[in-house]
C-alpha positions as CSV (number, residue, x, y, z in Angstrom):
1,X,-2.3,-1.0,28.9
2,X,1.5,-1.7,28.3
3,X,3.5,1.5,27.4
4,X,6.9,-0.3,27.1
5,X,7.7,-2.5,23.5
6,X,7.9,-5.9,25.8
7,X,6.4,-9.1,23.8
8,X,4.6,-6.7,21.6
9,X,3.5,-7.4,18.0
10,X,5.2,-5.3,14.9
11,X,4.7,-5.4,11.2
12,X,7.4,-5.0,8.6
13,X,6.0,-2.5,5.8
14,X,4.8,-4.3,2.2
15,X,1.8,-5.8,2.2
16,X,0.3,-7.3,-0.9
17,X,-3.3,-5.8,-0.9
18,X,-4.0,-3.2,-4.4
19,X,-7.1,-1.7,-1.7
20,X,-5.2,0.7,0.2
21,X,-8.3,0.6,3.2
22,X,-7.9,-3.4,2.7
23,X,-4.1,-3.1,4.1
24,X,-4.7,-0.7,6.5
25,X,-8.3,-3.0,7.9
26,X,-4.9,-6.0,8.3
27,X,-2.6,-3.5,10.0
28,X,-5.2,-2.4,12.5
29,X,-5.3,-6.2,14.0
30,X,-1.2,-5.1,15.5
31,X,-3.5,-2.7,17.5
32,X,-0.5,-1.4,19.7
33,X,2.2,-0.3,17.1
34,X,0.1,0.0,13.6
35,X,2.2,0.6,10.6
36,X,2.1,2.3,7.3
37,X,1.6,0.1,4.4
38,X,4.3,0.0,1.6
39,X,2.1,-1.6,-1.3
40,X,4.5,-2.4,-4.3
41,X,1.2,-4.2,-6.5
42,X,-0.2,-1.2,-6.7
43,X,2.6,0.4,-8.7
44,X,6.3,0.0,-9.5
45,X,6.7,3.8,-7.4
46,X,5.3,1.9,-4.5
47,X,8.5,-0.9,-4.2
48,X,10.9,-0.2,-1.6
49,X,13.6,0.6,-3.9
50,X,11.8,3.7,-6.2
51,X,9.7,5.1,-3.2
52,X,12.7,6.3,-1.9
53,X,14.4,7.7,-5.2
54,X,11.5,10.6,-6.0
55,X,14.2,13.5,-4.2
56,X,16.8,12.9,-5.9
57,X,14.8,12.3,-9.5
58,X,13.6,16.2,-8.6
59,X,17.2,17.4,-8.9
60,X,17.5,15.3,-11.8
61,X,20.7,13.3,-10.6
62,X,18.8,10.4,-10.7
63,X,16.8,9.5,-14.4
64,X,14.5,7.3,-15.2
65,X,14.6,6.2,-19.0
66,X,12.6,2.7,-20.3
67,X,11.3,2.8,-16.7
68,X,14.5,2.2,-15.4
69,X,16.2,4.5,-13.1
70,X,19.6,5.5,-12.9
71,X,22.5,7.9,-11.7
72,X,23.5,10.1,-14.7
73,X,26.8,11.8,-13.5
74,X,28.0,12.1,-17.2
75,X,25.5,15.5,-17.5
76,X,26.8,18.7,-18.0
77,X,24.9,19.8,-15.1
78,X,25.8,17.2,-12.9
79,X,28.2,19.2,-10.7
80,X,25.5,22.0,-10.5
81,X,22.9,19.3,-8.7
82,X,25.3,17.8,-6.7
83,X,26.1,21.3,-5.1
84,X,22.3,21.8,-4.6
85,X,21.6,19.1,-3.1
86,X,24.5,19.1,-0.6
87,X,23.4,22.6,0.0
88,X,19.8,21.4,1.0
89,X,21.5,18.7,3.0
90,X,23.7,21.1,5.0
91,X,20.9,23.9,5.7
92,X,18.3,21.1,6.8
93,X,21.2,20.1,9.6
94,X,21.4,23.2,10.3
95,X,18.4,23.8,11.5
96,X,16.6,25.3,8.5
97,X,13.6,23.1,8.2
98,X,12.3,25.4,5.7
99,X,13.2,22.7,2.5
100,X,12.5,19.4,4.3
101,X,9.2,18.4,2.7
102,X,11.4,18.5,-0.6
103,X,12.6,14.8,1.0
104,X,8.9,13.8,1.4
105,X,6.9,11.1,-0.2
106,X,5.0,12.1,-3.7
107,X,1.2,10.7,-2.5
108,X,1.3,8.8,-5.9
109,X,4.4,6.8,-5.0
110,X,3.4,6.1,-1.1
111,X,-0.9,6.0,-0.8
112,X,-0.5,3.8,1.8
113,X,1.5,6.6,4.1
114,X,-1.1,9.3,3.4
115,X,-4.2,6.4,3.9
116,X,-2.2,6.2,7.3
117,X,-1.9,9.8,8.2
118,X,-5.7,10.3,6.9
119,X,-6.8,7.4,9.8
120,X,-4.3,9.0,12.5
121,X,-5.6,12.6,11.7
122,X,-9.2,11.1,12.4
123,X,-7.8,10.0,15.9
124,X,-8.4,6.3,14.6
125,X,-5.6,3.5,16.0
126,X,-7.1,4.4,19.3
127,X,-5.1,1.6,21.2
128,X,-1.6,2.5,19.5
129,X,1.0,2.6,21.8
130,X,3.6,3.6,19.0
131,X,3.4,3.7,15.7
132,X,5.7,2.6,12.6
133,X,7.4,3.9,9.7
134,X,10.4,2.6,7.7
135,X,12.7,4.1,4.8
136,X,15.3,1.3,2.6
137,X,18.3,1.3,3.7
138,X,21.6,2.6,1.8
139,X,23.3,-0.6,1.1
140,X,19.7,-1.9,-0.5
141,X,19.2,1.2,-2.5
142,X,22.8,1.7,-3.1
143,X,23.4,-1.8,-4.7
144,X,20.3,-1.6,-7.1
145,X,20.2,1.9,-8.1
146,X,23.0,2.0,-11.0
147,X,24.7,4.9,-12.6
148,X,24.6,5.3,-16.1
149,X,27.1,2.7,-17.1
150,X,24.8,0.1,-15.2
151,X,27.7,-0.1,-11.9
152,X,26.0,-0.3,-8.6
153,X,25.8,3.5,-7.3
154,X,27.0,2.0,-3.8
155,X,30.7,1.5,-4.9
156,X,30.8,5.1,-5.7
157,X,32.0,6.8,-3.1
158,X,30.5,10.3,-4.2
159,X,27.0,8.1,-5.4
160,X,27.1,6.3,-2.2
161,X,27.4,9.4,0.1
162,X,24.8,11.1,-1.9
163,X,22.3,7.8,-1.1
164,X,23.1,7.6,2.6
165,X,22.2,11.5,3.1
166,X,19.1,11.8,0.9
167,X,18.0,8.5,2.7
168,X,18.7,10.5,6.4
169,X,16.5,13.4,5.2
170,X,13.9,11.4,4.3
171,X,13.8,9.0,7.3
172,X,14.6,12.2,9.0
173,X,11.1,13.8,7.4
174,X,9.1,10.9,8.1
175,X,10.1,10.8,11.9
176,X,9.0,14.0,11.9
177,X,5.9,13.7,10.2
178,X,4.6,10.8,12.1
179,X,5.6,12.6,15.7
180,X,2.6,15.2,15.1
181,X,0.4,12.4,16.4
182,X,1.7,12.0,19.6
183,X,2.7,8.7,19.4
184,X,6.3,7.3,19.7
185,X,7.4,6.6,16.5
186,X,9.5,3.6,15.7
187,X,11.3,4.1,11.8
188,X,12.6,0.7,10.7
189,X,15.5,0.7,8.2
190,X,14.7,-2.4,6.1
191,X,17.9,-3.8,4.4
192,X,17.5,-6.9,2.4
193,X,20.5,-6.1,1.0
194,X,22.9,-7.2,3.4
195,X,21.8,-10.6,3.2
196,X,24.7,-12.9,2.5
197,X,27.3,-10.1,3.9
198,X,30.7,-11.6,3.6
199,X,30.2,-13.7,0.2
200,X,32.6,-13.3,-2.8
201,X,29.8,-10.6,-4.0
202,X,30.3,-8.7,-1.3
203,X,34.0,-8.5,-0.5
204,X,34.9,-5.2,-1.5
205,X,32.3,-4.0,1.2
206,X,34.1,-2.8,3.9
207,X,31.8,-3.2,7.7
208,X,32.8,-0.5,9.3
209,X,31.5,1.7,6.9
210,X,28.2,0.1,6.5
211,X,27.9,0.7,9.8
212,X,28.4,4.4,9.8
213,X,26.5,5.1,6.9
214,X,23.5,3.3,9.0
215,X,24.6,5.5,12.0
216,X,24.0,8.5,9.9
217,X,20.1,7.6,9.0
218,X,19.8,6.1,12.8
219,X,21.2,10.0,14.1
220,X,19.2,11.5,11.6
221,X,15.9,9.2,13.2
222,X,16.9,10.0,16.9
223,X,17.1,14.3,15.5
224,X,13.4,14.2,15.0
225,X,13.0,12.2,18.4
226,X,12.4,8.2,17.1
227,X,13.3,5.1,17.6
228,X,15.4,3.6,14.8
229,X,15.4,-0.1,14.1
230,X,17.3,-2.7,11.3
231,X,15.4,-5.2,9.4
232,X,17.4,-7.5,7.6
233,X,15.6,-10.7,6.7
234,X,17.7,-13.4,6.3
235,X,21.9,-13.6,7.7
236,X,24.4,-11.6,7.6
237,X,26.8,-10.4,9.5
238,X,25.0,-9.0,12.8
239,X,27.7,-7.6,14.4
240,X,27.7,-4.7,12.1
241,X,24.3,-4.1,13.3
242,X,24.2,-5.0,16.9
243,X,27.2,-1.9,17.1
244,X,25.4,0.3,15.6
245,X,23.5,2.9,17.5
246,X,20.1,1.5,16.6
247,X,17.4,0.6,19.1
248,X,16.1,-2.1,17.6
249,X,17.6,-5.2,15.7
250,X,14.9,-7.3,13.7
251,X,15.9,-10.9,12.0
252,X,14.5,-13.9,10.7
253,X,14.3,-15.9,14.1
254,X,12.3,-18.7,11.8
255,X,14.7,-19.6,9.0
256,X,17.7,-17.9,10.2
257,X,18.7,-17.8,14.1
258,X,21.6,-19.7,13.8
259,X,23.2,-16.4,12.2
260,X,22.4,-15.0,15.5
261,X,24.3,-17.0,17.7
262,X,27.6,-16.4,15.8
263,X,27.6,-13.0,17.6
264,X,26.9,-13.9,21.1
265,X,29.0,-11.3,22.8
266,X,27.9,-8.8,20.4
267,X,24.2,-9.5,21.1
268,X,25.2,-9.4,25.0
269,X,26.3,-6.3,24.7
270,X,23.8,-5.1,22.5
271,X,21.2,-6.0,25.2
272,X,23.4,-4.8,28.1
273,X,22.9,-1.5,26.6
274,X,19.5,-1.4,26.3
275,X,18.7,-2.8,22.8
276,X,15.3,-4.3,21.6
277,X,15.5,-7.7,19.6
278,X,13.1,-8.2,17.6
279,X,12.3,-11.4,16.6
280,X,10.9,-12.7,13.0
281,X,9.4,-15.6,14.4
282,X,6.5,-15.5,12.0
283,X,7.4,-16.9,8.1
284,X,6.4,-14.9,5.2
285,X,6.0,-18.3,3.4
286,X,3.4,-20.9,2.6
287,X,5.2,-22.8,5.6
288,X,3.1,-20.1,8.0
289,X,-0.2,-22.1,7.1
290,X,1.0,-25.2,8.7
291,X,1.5,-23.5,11.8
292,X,-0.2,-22.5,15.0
293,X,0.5,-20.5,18.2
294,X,1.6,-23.2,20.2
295,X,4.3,-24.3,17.9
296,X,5.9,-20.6,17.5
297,X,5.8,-19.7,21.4
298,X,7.7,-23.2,21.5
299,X,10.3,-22.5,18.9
300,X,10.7,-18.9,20.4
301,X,11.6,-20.4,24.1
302,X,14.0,-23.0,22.6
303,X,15.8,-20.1,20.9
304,X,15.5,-17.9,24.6
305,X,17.1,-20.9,26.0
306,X,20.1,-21.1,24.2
307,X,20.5,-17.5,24.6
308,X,20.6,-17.6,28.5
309,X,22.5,-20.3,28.4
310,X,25.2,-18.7,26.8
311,X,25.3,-15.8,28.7
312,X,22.4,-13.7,27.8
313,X,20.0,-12.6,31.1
314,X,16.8,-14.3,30.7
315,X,14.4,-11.1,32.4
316,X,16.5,-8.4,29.9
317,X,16.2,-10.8,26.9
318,X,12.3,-11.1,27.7
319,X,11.9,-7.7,28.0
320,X,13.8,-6.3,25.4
321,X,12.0,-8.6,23.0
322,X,9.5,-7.7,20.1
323,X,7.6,-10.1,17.8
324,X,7.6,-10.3,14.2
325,X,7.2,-11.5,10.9
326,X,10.4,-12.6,8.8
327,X,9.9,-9.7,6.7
328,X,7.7,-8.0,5.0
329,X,4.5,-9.9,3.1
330,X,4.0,-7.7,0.2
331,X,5.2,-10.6,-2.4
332,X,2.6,-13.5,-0.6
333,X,-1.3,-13.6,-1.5
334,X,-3.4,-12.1,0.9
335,X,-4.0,-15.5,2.9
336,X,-0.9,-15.5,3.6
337,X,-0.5,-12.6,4.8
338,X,-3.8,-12.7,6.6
339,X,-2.3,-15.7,8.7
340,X,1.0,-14.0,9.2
341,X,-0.3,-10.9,10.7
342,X,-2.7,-13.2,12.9
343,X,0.1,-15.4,14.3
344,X,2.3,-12.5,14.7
345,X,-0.3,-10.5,17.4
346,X,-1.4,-14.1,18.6
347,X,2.0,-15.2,19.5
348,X,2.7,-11.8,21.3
349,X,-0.7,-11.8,23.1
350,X,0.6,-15.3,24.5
351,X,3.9,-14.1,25.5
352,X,2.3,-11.4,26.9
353,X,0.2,-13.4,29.0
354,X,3.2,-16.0,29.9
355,X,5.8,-13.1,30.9
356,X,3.4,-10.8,32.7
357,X,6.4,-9.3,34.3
358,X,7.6,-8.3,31.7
């Protein structure tokens, strides 16, 4: 049994099931690195933005009025709540673990983590080689999560900050959380938002400090002993991600691989250095019914080609390659996501079985 990530299958995080054991019976088919399902139909709590907002709603810097959710700096208290949380942040680096489940998920905002925990508890996922968790990212949450004059909380510096860290403690929680099963863990930082980096929306956006704000969450995943990873599901501009400290880079390899190949020397140095690409071979589209195995493992070594031919070693590139979908599924019906998980684990079982050596 392999116990390297070579060729193997991964899942993204939302699927679109309201049947909590439903999603889990699809996750169980990417029997070596299962995932915990984010399940946004169930309930608005469940989306990827507001399952990651509960800590800072509990200090009450973040509101929620008209079921919308906001930053309310203008409070009288808001200086008081700032200096509690930065007080939890710094004794939680410090060592003191004593306040770190106050970063955890509510059960009523995440069933599909605790479902998850329940089956690993009961020594289920018996052919797991890892297993998967993954936390929004700060430019995502950051750009949708306003303060109370409805400006993105992400060109605050002070609203920013306070995003990055409460997101570090909570991947930093679920890392160690999901260690207790003696599994590698594998956190994915999924940022949607960064699609389109470098348009006129995003030009005051400066890339060396998205970069080290995802440093920050990837240090906080490698504390607690994980493997950090980026998902960002259509282009952008990968260089700020392939020099970054993270393990793991994940992109549409589908729609989008020409982004890719803008950053060739990046990417070569990414790999150098020991970096898994992960590759999002799989569409989270109606297209994916049209297609089979045969036509994905060809697309995927047309794309390995002109990678080595530009300067990228083949054995490295073939070993320090995952398979994926695009992103996640959560917004397709349950056929398609049925068919994008089976492709997914078929087209890395096939790889597997081409690239033995790897």
């Amino acid at each position: 049994m392999k116990t390297d990530l070579s060729l193997l299958a991964i899942g993204i995080g939302s699927l679109p099931h309201l049947k909590t054991t439903e999603a889990i019976e699809l996750i169980e088919t990417l029997r070596e690195i299962p995932h915990w399902p984010q399940l946004p139909n169930q309930a608005s709590s469940e989306d990827m933005l507001n399952q990651y907002t509960f800590p800072l709603l509990k200090l009450g810097l973040v509101v929620e009025q008209g079921g919308k959710q906001f930053f309310d700096s203008s409070q009288p208290s808001w200086l008081d709540k700032v200096t509690e949380f930065y007080n939890q942040y710094l004794e939680i680096m410090a060592g003191n673990l004593d306040n770190l489940n106050f970063f955890s998920f509510p059960e009523e905002s995440a069933q599909g983590f605790y479902s998850f925990l329940k089956k690993l508890i009961n020594g289920d996922f018996s052919e797991a080689q890892f297993i998967k968790g993954q936390v929004t990212g700060p430019v995502t949450l950051g750009l949708q999560l306003t303060d109370q004059d409805k400006r993105s909380s992400y060109y605050s510096s002070e609203l920013r900050e306070i995003v990055v860290k409460s997101l570090a403690l909570q991947a930093f929680w679920q890392t160690k959380i999901l260690n207790q099963y003696n599994k590698p863990v594998i956190i994915f930082i999924d940022e949607p938002g960064l699609y389109g980096y470098g348009q006129s929306t995003f030009i005051t956006l400066k890339k060396e400090e998205i970069t080290s704000e995802l440093n920050e969450i990837i240090d906080s995943i490698h504390l607690a002993n994980g493997i950090a990873g980026i998902h960002v599901c259509a282009g952008t501009d990968w260089s700020m991600i392939l020099m970054s400290k993270t393990d793991i880079v994940n992109f549409d390899a589908y729609e989008y691989f020409t982004s890719m190949t803008v950053y060739l020397e990046e990417l070569k140095v990414f790999i150098d250095r020991g970096g898994l690409l992960a590759w999002g071979l799989i569409p989270t589209n109606q297209k994916v019914l049209e297609l089979n195995t045969d036509d994905l493992i060809t697309l995927f070594e047309q794309h390995v080609a002109f990678l080595v031919q530009n300067g990228i070693d083949r054995r490295s590139l073939l070993k320090q390659s995952l398979i994926t979908p695009s992103c996640g599924v959560g917004s397709c019906s349950i056929d398609v996501a049925e068919k994008v998980y089976a492709l997914t684990r078929e087209v890395a079982l096939k790889l597997t079985k081409l690239y033995p050596t790897c």
